[in-house]
C-alpha positions in Angstrom: -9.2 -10.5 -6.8 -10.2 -13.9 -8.9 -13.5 -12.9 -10.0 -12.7 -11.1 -13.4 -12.6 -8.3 -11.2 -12.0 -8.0 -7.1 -15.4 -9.4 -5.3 -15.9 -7.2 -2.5 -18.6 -5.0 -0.2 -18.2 -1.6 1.4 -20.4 1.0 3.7 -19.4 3.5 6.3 -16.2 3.9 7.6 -14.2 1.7 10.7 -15.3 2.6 13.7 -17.9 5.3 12.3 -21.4 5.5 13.9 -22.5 4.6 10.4 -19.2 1.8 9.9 -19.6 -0.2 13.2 -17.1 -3.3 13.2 -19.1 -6.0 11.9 -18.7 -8.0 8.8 -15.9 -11.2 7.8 -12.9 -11.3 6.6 -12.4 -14.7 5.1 -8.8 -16.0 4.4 -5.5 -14.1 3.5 -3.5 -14.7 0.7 -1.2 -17.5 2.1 -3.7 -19.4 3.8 -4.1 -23.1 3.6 -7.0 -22.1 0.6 -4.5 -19.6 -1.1 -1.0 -21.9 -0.6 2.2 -20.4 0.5 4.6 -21.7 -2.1 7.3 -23.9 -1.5 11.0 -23.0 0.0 12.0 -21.2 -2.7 14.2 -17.8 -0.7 13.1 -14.6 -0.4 11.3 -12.1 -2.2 13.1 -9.6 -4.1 13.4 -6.9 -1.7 13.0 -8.7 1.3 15.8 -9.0 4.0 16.4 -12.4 2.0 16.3 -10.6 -1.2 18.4 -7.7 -0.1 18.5 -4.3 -0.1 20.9 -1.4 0.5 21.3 1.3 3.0 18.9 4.3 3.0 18.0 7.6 3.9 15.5 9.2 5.7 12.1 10.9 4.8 10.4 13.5 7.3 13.4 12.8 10.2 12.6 9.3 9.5 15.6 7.5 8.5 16.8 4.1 8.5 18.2 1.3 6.6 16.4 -0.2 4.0 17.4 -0.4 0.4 16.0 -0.7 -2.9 14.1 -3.2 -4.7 16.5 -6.4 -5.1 19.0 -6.4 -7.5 18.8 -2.6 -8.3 21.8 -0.4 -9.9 23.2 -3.0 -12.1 21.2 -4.2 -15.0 23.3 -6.5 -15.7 26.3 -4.2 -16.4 24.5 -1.9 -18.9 25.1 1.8 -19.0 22.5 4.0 -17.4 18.9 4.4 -19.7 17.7 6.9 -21.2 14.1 6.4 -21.4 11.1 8.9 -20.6 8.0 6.8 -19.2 4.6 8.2 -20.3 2.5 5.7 -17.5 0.4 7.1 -15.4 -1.6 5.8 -11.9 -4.0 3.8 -11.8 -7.3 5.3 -10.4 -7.9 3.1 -8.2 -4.0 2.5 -7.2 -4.4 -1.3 -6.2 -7.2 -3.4 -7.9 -6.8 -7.5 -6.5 -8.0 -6.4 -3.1 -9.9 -4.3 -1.6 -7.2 -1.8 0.3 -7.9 1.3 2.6 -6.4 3.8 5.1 -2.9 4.2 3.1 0.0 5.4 5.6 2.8 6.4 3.1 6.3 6.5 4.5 9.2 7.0 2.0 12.3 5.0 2.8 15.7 5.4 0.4 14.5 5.2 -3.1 10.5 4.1 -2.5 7.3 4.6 -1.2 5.6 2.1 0.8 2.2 1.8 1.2 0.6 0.3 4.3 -3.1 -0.5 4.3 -6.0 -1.9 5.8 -7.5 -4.5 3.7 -11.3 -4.8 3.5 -12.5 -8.4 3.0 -14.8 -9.2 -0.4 -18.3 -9.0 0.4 -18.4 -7.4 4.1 -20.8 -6.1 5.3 -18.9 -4.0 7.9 -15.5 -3.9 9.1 -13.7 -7.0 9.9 -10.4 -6.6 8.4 -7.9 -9.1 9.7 -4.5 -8.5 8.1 -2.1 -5.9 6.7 -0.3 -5.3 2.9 2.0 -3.1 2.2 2.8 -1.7 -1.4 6.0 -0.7 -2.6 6.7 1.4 -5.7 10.3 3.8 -7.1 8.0 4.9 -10.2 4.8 5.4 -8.5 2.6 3.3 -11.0 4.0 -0.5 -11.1 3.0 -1.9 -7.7 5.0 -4.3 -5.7 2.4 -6.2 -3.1 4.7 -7.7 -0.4 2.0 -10.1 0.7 0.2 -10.2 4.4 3.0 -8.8 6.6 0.9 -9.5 9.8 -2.1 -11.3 10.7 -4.8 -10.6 13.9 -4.2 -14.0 14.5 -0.5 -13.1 15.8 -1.9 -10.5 17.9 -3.1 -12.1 21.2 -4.9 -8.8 22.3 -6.5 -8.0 18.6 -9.4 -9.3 16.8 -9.5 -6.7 13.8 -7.5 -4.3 12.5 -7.9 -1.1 11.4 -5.8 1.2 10.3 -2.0 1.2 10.0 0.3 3.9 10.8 4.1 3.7 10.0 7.4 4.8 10.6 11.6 3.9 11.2 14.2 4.2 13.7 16.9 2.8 14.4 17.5 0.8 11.5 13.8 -0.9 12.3 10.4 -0.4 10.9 7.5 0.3 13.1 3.7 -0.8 12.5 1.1 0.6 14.7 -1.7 -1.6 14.7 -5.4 -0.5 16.5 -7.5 -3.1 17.6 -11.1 -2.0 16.3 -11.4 1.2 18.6 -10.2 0.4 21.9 -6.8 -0.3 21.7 -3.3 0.0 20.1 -0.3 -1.9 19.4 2.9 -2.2 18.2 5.0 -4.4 15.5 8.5 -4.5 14.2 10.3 -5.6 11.0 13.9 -5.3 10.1 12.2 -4.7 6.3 9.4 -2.1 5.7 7.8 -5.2 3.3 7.9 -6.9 6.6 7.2 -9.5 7.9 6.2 -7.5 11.1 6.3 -8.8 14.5 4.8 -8.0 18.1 7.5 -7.7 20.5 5.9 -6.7 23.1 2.9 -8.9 23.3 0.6 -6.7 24.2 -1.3 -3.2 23.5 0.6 0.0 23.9 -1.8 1.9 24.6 -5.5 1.7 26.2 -8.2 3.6 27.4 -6.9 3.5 30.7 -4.0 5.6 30.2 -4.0 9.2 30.8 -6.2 11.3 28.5 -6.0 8.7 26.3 -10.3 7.5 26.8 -11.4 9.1 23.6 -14.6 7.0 21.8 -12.4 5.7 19.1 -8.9 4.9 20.4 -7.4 4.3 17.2 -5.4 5.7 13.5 -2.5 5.6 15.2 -0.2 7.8 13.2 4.0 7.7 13.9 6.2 10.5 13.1 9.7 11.1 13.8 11.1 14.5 14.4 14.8 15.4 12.5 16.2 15.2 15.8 15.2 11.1 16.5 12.0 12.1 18.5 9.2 9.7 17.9 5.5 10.6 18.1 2.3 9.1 18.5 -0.6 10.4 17.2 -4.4 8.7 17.5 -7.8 9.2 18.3 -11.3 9.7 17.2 -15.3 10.5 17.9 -18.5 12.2 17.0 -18.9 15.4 15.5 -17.8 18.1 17.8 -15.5 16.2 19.9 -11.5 17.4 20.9 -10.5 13.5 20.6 -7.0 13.9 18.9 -4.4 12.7 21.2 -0.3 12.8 21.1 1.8 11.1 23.0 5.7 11.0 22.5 7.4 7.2 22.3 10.7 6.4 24.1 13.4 5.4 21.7 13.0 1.9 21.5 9.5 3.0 20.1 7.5 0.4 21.8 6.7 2.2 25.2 5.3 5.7 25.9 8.0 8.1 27.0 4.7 10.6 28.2 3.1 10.5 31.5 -0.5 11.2 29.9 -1.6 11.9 26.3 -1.6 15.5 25.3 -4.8 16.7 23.4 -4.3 18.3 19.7 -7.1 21.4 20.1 -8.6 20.8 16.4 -11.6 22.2 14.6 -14.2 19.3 13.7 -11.9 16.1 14.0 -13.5 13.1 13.2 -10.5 10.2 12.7 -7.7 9.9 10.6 -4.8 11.5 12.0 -1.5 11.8 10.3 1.2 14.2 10.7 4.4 15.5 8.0 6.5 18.1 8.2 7.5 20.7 5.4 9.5 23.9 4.9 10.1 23.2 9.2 6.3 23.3 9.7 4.9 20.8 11.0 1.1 19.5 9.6 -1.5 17.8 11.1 -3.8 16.1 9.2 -7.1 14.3 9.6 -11.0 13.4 8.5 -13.3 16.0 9.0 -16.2 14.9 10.8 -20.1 15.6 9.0 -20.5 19.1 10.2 -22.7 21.9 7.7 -18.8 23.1 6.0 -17.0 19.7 6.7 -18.5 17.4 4.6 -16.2 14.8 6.2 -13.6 16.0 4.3 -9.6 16.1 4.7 -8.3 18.8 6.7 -5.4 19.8 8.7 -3.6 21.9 11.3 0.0 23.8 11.0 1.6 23.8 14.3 5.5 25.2 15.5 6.0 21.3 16.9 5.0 18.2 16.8 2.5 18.7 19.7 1.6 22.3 20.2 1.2 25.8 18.4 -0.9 24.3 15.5 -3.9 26.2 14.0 -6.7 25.6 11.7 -5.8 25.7 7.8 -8.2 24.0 6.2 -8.9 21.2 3.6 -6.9 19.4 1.8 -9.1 16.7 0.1 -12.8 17.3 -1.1 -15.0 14.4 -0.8 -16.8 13.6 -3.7 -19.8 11.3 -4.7 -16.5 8.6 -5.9 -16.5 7.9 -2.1 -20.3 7.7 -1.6 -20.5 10.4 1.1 -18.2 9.1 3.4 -15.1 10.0 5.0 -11.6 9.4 4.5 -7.8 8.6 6.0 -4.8 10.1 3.7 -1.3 10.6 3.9 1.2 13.2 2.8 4.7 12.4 1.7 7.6 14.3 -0.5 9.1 12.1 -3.0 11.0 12.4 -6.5 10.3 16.2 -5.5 7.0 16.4 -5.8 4.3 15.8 -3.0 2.0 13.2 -3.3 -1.9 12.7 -1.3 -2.6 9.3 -0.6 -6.2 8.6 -0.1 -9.3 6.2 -0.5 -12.6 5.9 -2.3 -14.6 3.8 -4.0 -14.2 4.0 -7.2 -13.2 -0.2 -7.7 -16.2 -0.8 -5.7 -18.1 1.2 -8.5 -16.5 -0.4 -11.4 -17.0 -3.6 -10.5 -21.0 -3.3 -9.7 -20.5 -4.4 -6.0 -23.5 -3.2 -3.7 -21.3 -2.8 -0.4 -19.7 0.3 0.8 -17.2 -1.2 2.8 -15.4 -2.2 0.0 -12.3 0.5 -0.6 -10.1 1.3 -2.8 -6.7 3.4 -2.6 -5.8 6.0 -4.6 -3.5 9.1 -4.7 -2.7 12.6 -6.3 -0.4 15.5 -6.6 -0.4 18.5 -4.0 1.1 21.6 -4.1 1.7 24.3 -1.8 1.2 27.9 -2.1 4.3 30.6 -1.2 3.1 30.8 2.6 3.0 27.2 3.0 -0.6 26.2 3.1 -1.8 23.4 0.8 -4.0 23.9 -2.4 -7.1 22.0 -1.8 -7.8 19.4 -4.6 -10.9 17.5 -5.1 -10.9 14.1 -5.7 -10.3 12.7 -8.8 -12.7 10.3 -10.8 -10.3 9.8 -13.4 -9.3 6.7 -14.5 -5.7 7.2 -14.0 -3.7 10.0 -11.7 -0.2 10.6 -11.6 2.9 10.1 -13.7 5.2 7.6 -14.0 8.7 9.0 -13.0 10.9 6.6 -14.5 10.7 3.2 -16.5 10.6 -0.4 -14.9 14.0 -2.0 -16.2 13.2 -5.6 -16.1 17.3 -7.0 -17.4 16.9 -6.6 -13.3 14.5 -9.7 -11.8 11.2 -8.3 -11.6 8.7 -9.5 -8.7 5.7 -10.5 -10.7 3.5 -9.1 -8.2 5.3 -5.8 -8.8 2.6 -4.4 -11.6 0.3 -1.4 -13.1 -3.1 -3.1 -13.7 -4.7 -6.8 -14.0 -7.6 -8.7 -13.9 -9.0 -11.3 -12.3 -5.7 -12.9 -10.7 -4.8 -12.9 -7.2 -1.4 -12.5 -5.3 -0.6 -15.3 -2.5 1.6 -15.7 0.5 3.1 -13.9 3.5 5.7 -11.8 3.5 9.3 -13.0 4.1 8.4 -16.1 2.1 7.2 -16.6 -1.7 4.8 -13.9 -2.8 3.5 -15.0 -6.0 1.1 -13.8 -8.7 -1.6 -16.9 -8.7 -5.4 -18.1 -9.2 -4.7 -17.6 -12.7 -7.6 -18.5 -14.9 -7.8 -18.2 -18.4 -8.6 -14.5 -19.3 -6.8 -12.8 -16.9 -3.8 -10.4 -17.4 -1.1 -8.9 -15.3 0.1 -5.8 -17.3 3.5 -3.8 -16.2 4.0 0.2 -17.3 6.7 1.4 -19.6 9.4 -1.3 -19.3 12.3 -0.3 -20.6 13.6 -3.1 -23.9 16.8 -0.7 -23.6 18.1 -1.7 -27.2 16.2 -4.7 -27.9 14.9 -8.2 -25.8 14.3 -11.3 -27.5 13.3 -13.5 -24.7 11.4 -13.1 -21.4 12.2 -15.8 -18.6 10.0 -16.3 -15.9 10.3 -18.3 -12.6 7.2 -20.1 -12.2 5.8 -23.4 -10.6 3.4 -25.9 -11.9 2.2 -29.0 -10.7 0.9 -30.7 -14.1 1.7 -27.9 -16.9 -0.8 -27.1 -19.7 -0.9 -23.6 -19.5 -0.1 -20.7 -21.6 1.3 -17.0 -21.5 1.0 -14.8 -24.0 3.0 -11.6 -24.5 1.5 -8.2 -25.4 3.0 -4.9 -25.7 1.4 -1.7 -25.4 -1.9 -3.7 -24.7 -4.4 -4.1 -22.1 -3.6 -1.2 -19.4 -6.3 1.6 -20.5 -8.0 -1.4 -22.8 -6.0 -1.4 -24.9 -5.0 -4.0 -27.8 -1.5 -4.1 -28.4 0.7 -6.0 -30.0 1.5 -10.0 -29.7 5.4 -10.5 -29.9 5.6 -13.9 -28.3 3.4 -16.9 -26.9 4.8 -19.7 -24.4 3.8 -23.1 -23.0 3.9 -23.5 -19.7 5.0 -27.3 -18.5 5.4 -28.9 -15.2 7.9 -28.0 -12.9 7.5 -31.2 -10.6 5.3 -29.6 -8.4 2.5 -26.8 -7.2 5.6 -25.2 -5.1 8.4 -26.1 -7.3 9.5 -23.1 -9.0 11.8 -23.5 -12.1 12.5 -20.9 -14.9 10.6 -21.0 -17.9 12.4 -19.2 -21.3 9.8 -17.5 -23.8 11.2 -16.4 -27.0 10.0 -12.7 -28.0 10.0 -10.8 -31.1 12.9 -8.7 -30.8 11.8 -5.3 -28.7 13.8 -1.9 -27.9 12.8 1.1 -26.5 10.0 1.4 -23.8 6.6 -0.4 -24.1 3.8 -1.6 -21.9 4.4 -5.2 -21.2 1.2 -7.9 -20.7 1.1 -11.4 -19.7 -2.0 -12.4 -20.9 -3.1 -15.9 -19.4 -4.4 -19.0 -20.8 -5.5 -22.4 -17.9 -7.0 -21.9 -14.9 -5.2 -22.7 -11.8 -2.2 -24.7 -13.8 0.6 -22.5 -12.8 1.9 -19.6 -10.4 4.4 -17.0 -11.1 7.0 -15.5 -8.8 9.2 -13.1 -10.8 10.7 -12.6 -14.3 12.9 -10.6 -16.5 14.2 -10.0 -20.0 17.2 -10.7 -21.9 
């Protein structure tokens, strides 16, 4: 978020007593205000960029790939080098994000969230991001991969739930509380689509009239069987619903929704499966014991047999007394919790509660298979980084650790760019690997009339820190706002792994759409 920080307003949660649905949302990146960039291919990573074939996660499958251009570094032999990064607390800081559904597909996670508008007072989110990471600290943002305004039976969007078959990636998408849809992408960094121009399903299907028809959670079953899961209401309500999907996973293969007996389920439903058990989990509602905290089921399928565990996630005064939506997923061997709070919100002094951030930790499991309950964290940084970013591959620019103050533009499936750079502002990228030494970074950026200027830090600014300058670089005019061209920066020569800033000098004078070293 341009601001020297991320802007923004928070308060109770979607579709909450205390949330309600009010609020605006203002533009998405990749508006008219924001630009799109010009026609300059794909992303990395996108079905332009490429990708390989994958595996599946949970029964999940399907074929995606890793980030572009990954497995060759230009021919050299494999690195040795042993990150020391760690996460972010709070994971994404330009936007406000919230409601992560974490799916693992081949050699990444991807994070889909809701994205909470600067400054609202309620909820009135409009679009979707996804985030994409192999090291679980540098951050790819793919950019809006679907807008309300696409949607002819949505005004606001709430939260996400995700999932593959097929060889295509599913979006469930809940309009506020009363209905919910369906997209598809041929890419889990999208852009998604609505094939079937309508909701899938309403109120007026069987059992499915609970108060909050919506956190639609997907899950497919090792043997290709996909699942719905949604629902939500007051304290004291049975208001979990399942419902199993036919297998083009746009229509309901159920005659009526089955209801998920819980103990004080307020929202938030998501389901993984581990050791063959299968776990349901969700927001607690306020009850004396709750606290509105995360808790979950085990159950002998996806739909039956489950019984009451526990929590999973304390709340704690980092997300002002309100509840939450997480997601499980197993990746790199360990487990990881994604979550929200509002710990950005905090940092930057904004007065709204409906302003959140994301965020995520380790879990564990004990020998009989129920989760160790954590609290959440109000550290400044999380989890470690599992391997080093090797940038002799191109590098997305908007594929970073921590920044400040810039912003990242466009839709997805087109040019997604790191812009509204004003002087002061940083992008900063965790433990890239300089393998035996770099003496130049070259960056693909556009600018309309030049007179800007980047300035090269290592080990500096993530944590605040200082770091040292190996390099400075003028930036000139590329012929045009959308008219990308590469831009060669001579470094000190570097070797072995370092933190790697782009410090910023102009405001507005030039955008940046990837880079890497050589």
């Amino acid at each position: 978020m341009s601001q020297g920080g991320t802007g923004g307003a928070q308060g109770g949660e979607a579709g909450t007593p205390q949330g309600g649905t009010g609020g605006a949302q203002g533009g998405e990146a990749g508006t008219p205000q924001g630009g799109t960039g010009g026609a300059q291919g794909g992303e990395a990573g996108t079905p332009q960029g490429g990708g390989g074939a994958t595996g599946s996660e949970g029964g999940s499958g399907g074929a995606v790939g890793g980030s572009a251009g990954s497995g060759g570094s230009g021919g050299r032999p494999p690195s040795d080098c042993k990150p020391n990064g760690r996460a972010r607390n709070p994971l994404i800081s330009h936007i406000f994000t919230a409601d992560p559904n974490a799916v693992v597909y081949g050699d990444r996670i991807y994070v889909y969230t809701s994205h909470d508008v600067d400054g609202q007072d309620d909820y009135k989110m409009v679009d979707y991001h996804v985030f994409s990471s192999d090291d679980m600290v540098n951050w790819q943002d793919h950019g809006v991969i679907i807008h309300a305004n696409e949607l002819s039976w949505a005004n606001y969007l709430y939260a996400p739930g995700a999932c593959t078959k097929n060889g295509k990636y599913y979006l469930y998408i809940p309009n506020e509380g009363s209905s919910i849809g369906v997209a598809v992408a041929d890419h889990p960094g999208g852009p998604f689509v609505d094939p079937i121009k309508k909701a899938l399903v309403t109120k007026s299907f069987p059992n499915a009239n609970v108060p909050w028809l919506f956190d639609p959670a997907c899950f497919v079953d090792d043997d290709g069987q996909g699942y719905l899961y949604f629902g939500g209401g007051d304290d004291g309500g049975q208001n979990a619903r399942v419902v199993r999907l036919n297998d083009d996973m746009t229509s309901i293969k159920d005659s009526m929704a089955t209801t998920i007996p819980t103990t004080a389920f307020f929202e938030a439903s998501f389901m993984h499966k581990h050791d063959g058990k299968y776990y349901f989990s969700y927001s607690a509602d306020f009850s004396s014991g709750h606290g509105a905290a995360l808790e979950y089921l085990i159950g002998t399928s996806p739909m039956s047999g489950f019984e009451y565990q526990g929590k999973i996630l304390n709340n704690g005064n980092i997300n002002n007394g309100n509840n939450n939506h997480g997601s499980i997923v197993e990746f790199a061997g360990k487990t990881y919790l994604f979550y929200h709070n509002r710990k950005l919100q905090q940092e930057l002094g904004v007065n709204k509660v409906n302003n959140r951030s994301i965020a995520v930790q380790e879990l564990t499991y004990g020998a009989d298979g129920k989760i160790n309950t954590i609290s959440m964290s109000t550290e400044d940084y999380t989890v470690s980084q599992i391997k080093c970013l090797d940038a002799f591959e191109e590098v997305e620019a908007e594929r970073f650790a921590e920044e400040k103050g810039i912003e990242v533009d466009g839709k997805a499936g087109g040019v997604v760019r790191v812009a509204q750079i004003d002087t002061g502002d940083w992008i900063a990228y965790s433990q890239v690997d300089f393998r035996d030494g770099a003496t130049s970074v070259v960056l693909k950026v556009a600018s309309a009339s030049g007179g800007g200027q980047i300035e090269f830090v290592i080990d500096g600014c993530i944590a605040g820190k200082t770091g040292t300058s190996v390099g400075t670089c003028e930036v000139k005019s590329t012929g045009g706002a959308n008219m990308y061209a590469p831009l060669t920066c001579t470094i000190t020569n570097t070797s072995g792994a370092h933190d790697l800033c782009f410090k910023f000098t102009g405001n507005r004078a030039f955008e940046i759409d990837s880079f890497h070293l050589e």
